[in-house]
N, C-alpha and C positions, 0 to 999 in steps of 0.2 A: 456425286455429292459425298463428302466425307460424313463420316455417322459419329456425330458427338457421346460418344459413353463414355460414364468416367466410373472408373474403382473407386467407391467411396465405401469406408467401415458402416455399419447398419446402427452402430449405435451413433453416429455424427449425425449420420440424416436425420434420424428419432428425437436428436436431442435440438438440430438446428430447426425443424419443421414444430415443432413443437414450443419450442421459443418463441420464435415467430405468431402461431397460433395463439399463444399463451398473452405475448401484447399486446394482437390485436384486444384478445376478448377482456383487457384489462382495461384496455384507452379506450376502446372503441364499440364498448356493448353493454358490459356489466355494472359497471360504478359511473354513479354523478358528478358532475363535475362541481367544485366546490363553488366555485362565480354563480353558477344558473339551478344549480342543484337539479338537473337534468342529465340522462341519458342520452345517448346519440339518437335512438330512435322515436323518444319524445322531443328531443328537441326538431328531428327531421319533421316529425308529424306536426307540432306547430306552428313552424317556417311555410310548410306545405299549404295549411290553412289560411294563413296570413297570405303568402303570395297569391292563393286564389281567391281573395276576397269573400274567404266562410266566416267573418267578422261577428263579434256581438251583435251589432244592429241593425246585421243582416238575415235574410231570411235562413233556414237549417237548410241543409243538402244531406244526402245521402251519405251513409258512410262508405259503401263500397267504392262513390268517385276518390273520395280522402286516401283510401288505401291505395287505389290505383296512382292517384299522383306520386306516394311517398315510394312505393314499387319501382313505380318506373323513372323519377326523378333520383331519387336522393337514398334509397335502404333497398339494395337489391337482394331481400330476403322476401322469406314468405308471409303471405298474406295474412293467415291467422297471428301469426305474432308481431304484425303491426298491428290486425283489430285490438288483439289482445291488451296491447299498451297501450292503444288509442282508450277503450274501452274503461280500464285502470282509473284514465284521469278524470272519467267524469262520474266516480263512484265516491258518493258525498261519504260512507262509512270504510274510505282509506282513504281520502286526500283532506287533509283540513278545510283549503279551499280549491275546489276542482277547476282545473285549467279547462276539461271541454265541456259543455252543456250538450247532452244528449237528449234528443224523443225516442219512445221505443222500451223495448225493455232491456237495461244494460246492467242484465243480473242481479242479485240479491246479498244482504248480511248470510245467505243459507248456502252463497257459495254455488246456486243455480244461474248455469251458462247465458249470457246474455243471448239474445236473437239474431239470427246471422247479419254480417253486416250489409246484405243488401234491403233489409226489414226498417233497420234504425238509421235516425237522421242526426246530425251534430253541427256544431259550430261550435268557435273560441269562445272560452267565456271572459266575462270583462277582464278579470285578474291576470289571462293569459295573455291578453292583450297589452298591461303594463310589462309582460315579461318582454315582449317584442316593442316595445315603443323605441320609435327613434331608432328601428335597425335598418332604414334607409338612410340614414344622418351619418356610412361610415364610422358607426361607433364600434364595433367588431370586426374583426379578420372573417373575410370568407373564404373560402380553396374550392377547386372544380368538383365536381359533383363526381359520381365512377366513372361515368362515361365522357367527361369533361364537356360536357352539354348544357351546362347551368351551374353557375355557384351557388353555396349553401355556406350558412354561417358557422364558425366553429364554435362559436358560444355565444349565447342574447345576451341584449345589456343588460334584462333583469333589474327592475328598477327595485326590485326587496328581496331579500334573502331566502330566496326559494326552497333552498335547500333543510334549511331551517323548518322554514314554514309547513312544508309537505312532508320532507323525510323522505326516506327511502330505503330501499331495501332489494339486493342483490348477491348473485352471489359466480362468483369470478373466480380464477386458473391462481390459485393460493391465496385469493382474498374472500372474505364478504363483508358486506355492511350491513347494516343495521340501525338508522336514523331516524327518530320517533317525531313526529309532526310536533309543532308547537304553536302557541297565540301570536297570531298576527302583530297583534297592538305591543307584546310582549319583544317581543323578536326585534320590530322598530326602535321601541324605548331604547332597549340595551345597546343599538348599533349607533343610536344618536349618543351614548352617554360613551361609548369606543371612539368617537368623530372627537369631543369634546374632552377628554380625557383617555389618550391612547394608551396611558400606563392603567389603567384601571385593572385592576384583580376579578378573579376568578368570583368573589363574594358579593361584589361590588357589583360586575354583569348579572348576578342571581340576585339580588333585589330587581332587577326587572324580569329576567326570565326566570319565575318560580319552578318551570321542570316543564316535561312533556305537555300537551294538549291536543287528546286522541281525540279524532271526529264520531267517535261512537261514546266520549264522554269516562265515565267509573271512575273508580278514585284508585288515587297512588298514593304509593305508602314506602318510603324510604329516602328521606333525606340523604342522609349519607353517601347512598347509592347516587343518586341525580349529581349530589356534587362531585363522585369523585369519577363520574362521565365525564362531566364537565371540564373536570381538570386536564383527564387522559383519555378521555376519547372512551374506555370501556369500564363498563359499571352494570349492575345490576337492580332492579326496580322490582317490587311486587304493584302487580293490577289486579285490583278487586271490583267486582261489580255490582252496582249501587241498586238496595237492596230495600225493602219494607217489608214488614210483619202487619197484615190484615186482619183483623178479625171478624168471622162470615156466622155464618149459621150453625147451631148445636152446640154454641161455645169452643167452637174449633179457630183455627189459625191457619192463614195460609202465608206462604211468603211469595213475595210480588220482584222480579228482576225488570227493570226498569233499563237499565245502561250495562255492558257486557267489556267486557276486555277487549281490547284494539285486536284485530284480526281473527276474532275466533267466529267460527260458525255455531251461528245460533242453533240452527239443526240441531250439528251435532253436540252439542249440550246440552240439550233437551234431548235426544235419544241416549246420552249416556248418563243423564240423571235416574229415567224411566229403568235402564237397565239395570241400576244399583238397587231400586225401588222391586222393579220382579224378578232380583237375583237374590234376594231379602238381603244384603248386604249392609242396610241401611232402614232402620225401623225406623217406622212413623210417617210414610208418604204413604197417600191414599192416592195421588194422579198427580201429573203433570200435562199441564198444560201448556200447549204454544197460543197466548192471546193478540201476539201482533196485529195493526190493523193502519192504517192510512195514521193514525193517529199517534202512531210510536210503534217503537218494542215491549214488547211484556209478556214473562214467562210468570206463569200461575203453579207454585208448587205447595199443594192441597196436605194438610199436617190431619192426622190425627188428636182425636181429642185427649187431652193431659199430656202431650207430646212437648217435649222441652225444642220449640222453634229454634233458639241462638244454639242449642245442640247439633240439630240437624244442618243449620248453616254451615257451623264450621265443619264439619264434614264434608259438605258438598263443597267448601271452598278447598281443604286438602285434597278432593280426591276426583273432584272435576275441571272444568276451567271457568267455573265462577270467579277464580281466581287464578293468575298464572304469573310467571316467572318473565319480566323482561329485558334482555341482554341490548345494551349499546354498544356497538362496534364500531363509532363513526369514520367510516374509511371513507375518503371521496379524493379525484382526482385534484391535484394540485401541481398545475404547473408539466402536464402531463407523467406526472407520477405517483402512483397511490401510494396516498397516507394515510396514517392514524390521528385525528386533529379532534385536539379540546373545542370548545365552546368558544374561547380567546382569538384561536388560531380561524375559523371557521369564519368570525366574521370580520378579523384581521382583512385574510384576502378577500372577502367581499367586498369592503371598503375600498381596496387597491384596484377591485375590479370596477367600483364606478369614479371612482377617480382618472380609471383611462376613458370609462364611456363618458360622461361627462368631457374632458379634456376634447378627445377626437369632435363628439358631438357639438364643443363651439368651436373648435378649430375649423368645421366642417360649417356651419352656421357662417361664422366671420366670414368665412371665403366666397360664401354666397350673398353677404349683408355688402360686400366690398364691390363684388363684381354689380349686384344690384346701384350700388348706390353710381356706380362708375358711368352705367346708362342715365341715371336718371341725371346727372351733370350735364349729360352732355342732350337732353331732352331739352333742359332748361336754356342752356345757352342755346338749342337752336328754335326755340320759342323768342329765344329775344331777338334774333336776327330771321325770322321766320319768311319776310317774303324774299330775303336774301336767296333762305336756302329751296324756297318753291321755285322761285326762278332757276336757280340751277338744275335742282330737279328734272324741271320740264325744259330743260335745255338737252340734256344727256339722254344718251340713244337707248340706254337700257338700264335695269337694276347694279347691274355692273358696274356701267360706267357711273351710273348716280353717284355711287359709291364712294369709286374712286374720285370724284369732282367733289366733293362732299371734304373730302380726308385733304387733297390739295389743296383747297380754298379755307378751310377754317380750323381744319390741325385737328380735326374729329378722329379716335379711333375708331378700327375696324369694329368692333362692337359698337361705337356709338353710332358710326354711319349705319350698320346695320338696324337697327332700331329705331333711328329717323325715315329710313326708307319705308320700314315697316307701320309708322305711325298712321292710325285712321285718323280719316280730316275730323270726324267728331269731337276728336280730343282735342283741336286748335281754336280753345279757344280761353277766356282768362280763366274760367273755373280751374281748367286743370293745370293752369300753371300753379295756381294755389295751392293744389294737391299734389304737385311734383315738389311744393317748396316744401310740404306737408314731410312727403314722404323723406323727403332728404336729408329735415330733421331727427325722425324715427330712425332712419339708418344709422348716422351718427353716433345716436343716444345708444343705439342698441351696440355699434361696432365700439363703444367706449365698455360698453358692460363686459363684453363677451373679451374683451383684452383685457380687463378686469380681471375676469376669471381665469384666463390662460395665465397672467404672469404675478396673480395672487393666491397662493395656496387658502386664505380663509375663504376668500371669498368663493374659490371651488367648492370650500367642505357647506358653508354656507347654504347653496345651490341642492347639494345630493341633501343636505338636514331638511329643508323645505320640502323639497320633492318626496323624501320618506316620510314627512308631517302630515302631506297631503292625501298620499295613499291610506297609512294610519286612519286618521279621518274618514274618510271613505267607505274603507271597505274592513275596518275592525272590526270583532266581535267579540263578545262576552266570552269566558274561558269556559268549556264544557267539563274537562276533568278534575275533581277537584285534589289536592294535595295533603296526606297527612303524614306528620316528621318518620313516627314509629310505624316499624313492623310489626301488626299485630299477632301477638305469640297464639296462634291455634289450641284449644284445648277441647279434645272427643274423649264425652264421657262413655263408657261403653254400655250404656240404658241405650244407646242410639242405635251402636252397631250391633246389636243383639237383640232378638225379641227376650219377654220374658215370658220364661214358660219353663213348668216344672217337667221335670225328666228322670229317667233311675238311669243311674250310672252303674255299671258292673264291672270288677277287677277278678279277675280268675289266678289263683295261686301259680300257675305257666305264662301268666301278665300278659293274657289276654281282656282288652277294654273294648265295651262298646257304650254308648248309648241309647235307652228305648223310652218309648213312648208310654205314657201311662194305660193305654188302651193296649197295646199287645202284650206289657202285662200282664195287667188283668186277664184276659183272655188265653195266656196260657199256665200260667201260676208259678211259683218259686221253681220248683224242684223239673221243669220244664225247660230249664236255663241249656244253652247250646254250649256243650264242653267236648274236648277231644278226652279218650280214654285215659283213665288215670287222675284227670285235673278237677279241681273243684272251686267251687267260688271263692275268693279270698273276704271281700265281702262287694254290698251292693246296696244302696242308700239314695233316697230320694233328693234331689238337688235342683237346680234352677240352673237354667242356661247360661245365663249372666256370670255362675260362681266361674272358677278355676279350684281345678283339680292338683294337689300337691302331692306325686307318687315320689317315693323314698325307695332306694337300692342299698344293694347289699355294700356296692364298690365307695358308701359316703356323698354320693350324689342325690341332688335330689332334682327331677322333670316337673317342668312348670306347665299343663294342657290348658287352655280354656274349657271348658265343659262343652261349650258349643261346638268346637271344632273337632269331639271326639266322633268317631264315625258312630253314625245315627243307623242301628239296624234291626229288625226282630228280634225280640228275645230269646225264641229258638235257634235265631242264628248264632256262628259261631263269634263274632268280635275279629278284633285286629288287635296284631302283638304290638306291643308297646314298640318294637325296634322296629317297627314301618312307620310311625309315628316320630320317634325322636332315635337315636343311633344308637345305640350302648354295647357293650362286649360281649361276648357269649357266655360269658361266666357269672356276667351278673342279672340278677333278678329284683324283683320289685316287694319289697319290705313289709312296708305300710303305706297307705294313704289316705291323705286329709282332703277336706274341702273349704277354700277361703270366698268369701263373699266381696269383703272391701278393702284387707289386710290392714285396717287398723289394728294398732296395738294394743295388746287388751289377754293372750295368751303364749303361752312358750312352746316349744318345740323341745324334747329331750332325745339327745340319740345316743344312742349307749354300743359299742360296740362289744367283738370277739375277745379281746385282749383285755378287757376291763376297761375301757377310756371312757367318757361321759363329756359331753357338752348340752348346754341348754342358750338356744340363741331366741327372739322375739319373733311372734312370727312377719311383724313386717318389715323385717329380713330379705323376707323370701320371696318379697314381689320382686319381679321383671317385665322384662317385655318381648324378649325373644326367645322364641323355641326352637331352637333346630339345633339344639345340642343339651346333652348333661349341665346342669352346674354344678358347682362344690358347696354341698352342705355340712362337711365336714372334714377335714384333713387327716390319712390314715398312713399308719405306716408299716413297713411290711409284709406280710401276710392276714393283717388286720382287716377285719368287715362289720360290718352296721349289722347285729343283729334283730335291735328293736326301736321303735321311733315310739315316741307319744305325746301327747298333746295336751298343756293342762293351761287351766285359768289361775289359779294361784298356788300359794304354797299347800305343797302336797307331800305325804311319804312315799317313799318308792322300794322297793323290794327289787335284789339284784340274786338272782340263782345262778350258780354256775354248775359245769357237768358232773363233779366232784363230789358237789353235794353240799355246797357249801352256799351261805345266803347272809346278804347283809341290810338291813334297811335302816334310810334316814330321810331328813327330809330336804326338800328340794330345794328349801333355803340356804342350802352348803352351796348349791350351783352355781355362779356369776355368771349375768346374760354374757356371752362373748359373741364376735363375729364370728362368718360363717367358714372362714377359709380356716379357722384356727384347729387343733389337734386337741381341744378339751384337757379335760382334769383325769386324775385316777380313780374311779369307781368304787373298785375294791381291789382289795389286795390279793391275788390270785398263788395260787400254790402252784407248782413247777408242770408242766403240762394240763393244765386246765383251762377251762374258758367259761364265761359266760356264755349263758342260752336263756335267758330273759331278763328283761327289765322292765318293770309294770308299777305303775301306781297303785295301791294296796287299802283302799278306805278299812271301816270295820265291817262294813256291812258284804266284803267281797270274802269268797274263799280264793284259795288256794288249789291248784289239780297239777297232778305231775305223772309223768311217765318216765320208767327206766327203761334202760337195753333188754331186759333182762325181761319182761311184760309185767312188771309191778308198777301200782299206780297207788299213786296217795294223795287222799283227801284232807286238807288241813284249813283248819280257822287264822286268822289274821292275828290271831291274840299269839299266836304261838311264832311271828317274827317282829323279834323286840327290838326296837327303834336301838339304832347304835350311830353312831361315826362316818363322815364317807370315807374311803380309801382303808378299811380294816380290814380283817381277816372274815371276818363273821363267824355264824354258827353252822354246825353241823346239821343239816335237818336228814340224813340220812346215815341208818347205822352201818359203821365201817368193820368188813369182812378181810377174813387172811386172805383170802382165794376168792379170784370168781367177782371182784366187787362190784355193784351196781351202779351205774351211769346214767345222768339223766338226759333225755334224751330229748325233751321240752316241757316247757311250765306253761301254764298261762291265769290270771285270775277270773275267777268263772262270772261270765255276767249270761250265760246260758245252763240250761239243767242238762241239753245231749251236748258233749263231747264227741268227737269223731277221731278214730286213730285209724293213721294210712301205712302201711306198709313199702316196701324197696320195690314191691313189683304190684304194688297200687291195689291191694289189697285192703278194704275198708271194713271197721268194727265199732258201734256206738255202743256209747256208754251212757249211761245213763246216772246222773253224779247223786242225785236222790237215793240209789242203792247200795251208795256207797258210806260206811262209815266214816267219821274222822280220823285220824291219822295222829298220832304224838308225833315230837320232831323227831326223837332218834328212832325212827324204826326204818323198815324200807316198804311199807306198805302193802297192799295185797295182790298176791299173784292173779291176773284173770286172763292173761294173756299169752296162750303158747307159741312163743316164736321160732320153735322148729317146723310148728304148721302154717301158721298165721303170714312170718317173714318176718325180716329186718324192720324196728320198728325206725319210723322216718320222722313223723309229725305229727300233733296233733292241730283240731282246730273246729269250731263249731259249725255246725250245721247250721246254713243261712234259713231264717224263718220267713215269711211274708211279711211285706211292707206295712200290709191292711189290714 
């Protein structure tokens, strides 16, 4: 024997065997077909049932027989994934109207496996039964079965638009569908008003089909959406689920879920409610509860008392699947090719598709009304010549011969001799000729209708309008889901996602942040704070979880925290840098920082840079909503840096020092609110290598403290910096030397009695501003500082007091 191998390239095989696969599982697995709106394996399974007589108004059977027929007859796949389908259609919370009626347990809305199928019992339910009507009447193509052992049908006649009706949902070798169940009564209307007007519009069909109608009910929300499915086959719908607010005991509130979003598991919505509840993600749940019972669905989620209920809802509808997102894809097979098909198109071909069942179906009727009526002629005429044809009968030697003596003698066909032979002597007598004359009229009347219908197109559509009148009637139902135009715009206040609870926030001059608790505080006291060598508090202020933290950098940026989100630790511990928090460069540090409550406007922001620039923007500006970068609080240019931020409620004077020694003040009504991205105004007007090194609001009641290079410090009164102009030169507040002159090295206005000065290699020395005199402007103040022992003088800054 010759050995057939052939050279073929590895990618022809991959790409031919995969083809091939790829068809199969598009015609022959995955997608419904648009006529019956069935799968091959649904429709094998209730072909299966139907030929064995597991009928509506018959007793249930076993499912495991069901499986075994459709196995070994007609799906030579495995067994679980014909229960599995089998099981599908008789789950009233996925099928609008279920094709099998099950006993037994055939799983749960919780997504719990039904009971194996030799436990449960099933049969067709009535509706599946319209789907197969009339497929012994020749209305359908059949082909051999795998093993050419039995025919099966390629598609039922489906006396309603199944596909419609139930939906479906699959997913195929470069497709999938996605088709949402709808109302029965709905789905008829619109196909009676497509029969009746076949140019009818896309708007036109939605006066009767208003949108989806999930069998688990909730409401939809997106007009738009629905229509522009409708149009093109894919669109997008929000499902929300229908909801009530209770009110129980203690003057509390509970909200009550009644109806759920088509395909979700109730379980897992209730375990990921509870999880947001002890993950505190979501304040104000005290329990959730699963209340289900024989009597409905219902989830019980238990509020706190003064708890904003339509608060917490919308939350739980952003961030659970009380509410969900859902996509139409209607792909179904048409014509053995998957399509993308609108609403128009969908039931276009269903209509063309009972316009054959119908057509075949009296074709197939006439042919049997014809042959019928052909005996009973010839019954009648040999009733009228009867002892004619008894004599001959009983003349002739056999059935055969009857037969043919019958056909000789009076010109009977072979069906009618056959029939006469057959005839019991009961029936000779005149009753039944009466009933032959009877019947011979019905045939008639009936082979006049049904030619009617074959070579009258109204009279056809006439026929399928009735027939879907009568299903309508039948087997309608009220519509479960209800329909609202808008998408409702979600709004979470954050009282919800945040408890309220006061807390001290701590920033450290090396912009180190944590937050602590009032109890480890207490317990270990200010000067107990977790710092590395050298660092000290910058400051540290009691706040509420709810605010948001506003820190200011040197680089013009400013980082938006929530206060909740800042890492929650001992106060002995050390904190977390700002740059594991939000990203920022190694050069820059953290300035000032504020704390915002609700950023109403109501206060200003002033940043005054290096270079003398100045802006003042509002602070609800400064709201955002993302953190995971810097933003610009101010536009620098440069070598330029944000030396000082501050924060005032109204017009105020402000005090501009620079290193020189130079000082201007005016009030803050020179400043115009601008945005944030902008480069601000001129300050003051800066002399040739100098800079600012403070900017501070200046009342009467504050002084004035300064430090030079040089370890001289001056103490001076408010009266002594004379409101002038922005953008001038100012005055001198320090006397100018040949040699050697003095630098300042930082200012600040005292709203503390210790001052704290830090050295280049973290060396610290308080001051104490009480022993200190006042200062005139032109002098350079009093030496206390020796910085050849002491060090490089760096900064000053107070010493943080206790909160309590």
């Amino acid at each position: 024997m010759v050995e057939q191998i052939q050279n073929l390239p590895l990618e022809d095989v991959i790409g031919d065997r995969f083809g091939r696969y790829s068809k199969y599982i598009i015609q022959d697995r995955a997608l419904p077909d648009v006529r019956d709106g069935l799968k091959p394996v649904q429709r094998r399974i209730l072909f299966a049932m139907y030929k064995d007589g597991n009928l509506y108004d018959r007793n249930f059977r076993k499912s495991a027989k069901t499986v075994g027929n459709v196995i070994g007859n007609y799906h030579p796949h495995g067994d679980s994934s014909v229960y599995e389908a089998m099981v599908r259609m008789s789950q009233d919370w996925k099928l609008r109207h279920v094709l099998i009626e099950m006993h037994g347990n055939n799983g749960s809305i919780d997504n719990d496996p039904p009971a194996a199928m030799r436990y449960t019992e099933a049969k067709l339910s009535k509706l599946a039964e319209v789907l197969l009507q009339d497929i012994d009447k020749e209305t359908v193509d059949h082909v051999e079965n795998f093993d050419d052992t039995a025919m099966e049908p390629m598609v039922l006649p489906a006396r309603y638009p199944n596909l419609l009706v139930n939906g479906s949902t699959g997913i195929s070798a470069g497709y999938a569908t996605d088709i949402p169940p709808h109302n029965l009564g709905e789905v008829i209307d619109a196909t009676l008003k497509l029969i009746d007007k076949p140019s009818s519009t896309i708007d036109e069909l939605i006066e009767h089909i208003k949108g989806p109608d999930f069998p688990t009910g909730g409401i939809i929300q997106g007009l738009d959406g629905i229509k522009k499915a409708y149009r093109t086959g894919k669109g997008k719908i929000v499902v929300r689920s229908k909801v009530e607010i209770e009110s129980i005991r203690g003057g509390r509130e509970q909200i009550i879920v009644t109806e759920v979003p088509f395909e979700v598991n109730k379980s897992s919505l209730v375990k990921k409610i509870d999880e947001l509840r002890a993950d505190k993600k979501i304040e104000g749940i005290v329990e959730v509860r699963d209340e289900t019972d024989r009597e409905g669905l219902r989830i019980a989620i238990e509020l706190k008392k003064d708890i904003n209920s339509e608060g917490v809802l919308n939350y739980l509808y952003k961030n659970t699947d009380l509410q969900v997102l859902y996509h139409f894809n209607m792909v179904a097979i048409n014509k053995r090719r998957p399509e993308l098909l609108g609403l128009k198109q969908i039931l276009e071909s269903y209509v063309e598709h009972q316009k054959e069942v119908v057509t075949r179906r009296s074709q197939y009727e006439l042919s049997q009304a014809e042959k019928r009526m052909h005996i009973v002629e010839g019954l009648i005429k040999a009733l009228s010549i009867l002892d004619e044809v008894i004599e001959t009968i009983r003349a002739s030697n056999n059935k055969r011969d009857a037969k043919e003596n019958l056909i000789e003698k009076y010109a009977f066909t072979e069906e009618q001799a056959e029939a006469i032979v057959m005839l019991q002597l009961y029936r000779l007598t005149n009753t039944d000729i009466v009933s032959l004359e009877k019947e011979f009229d019905e045939l008639k009347a009936i082979i006049k209708k049904l030619e009617d219908i074959l070579g009258n197109e109204k009279s056809l559509l006439k026929v399928i309008k009735s027939e879907l009148r009568n299903i309508k009637k039948e087997f309608s139902e009220e519509r479960l889901t209800d329909i609202e135009e808008k998408i409702t715009e979600i709004k979470i206040e954050k009282e919800i996602l945040v408890p309220s609870e006061e807390t001290i926030v701590s920033v450290t001059h090396d912009g180190y942040i944590k937050r602590t608790s009032n109890r480890s505080y207490q317990a270990s006291g200010v000067e107990e704070v977790g710092l590395k060598d050298g660092d000290y508090l910058l400051t540290h202020k009691k706040v509420n979880t709810q605010d948001t933290m506003i820190a200011f950098t040197s680089k013009g940026n400013y980082l938006f925290i929530p206060v909740h989100e800042i890492v929650d630790l001992k106060w002995k511990e050390l904190g977390k840098h700002i740059s594991q928090v939000i990203t920022i460069d190694d050069e820059e540090y953290i300035v000032n920082v504020f704390f915002e409550n609700d950023f109403k406007r109501g206060s200003n922001y002033i940043i005054a840079t290096k270079n003398g620039m100045i802006k003042k923007s509002t602070n609800d500006k400064f709201k955002a909503s993302r953190i995971t970068k810097p933003l610009v609080a101010i536009k620098l240019k440069g070598d330029d840096e944000v030396v000082s931020v501050i924060k005032v409620t109204e017009d105020e004077l402000i005090t501009v020092i620079t290193e020189k020694g130079m000082s201007l003040t005016y009030d803050t009504d020179e400043l115009s609110d601008i945005g944030l991205k902008a480069a601000g105004v001129k300050s003051i007007n800066l002399k040739d290598n100098d800079k600012v090194v403070m900017t501070e609001t200046l009342p009467n009641t504050k002084t004035v403290f300064i430090v030079t290079d040089r370890g001289s410090v001056k103490h001076m009164k408010s009266d002594q910096f004379i409101p002038a102009k922005r953008a001038q030169r100012g005055l001198m507040i320090l006397k100018e030397l040949k040699s050697k002159s003095h630098k300042i090295i930082s200012a600040m206005t005292l709203s503390e009695e210790q001052v704290c000065v830090i050295s280049s290699n973290k060396d610290t020395i308080k001051i104490n501003t009480k022993d200190l005199n006042f200062s005139e402007r032109y002098t350079n103040g009093r030496f206390i500082i020796d910085e050849t022992e002491f060090g490089e003088i760096q900064d000053i800054f107070f010493e943080q007091k206790s909160l309590n």
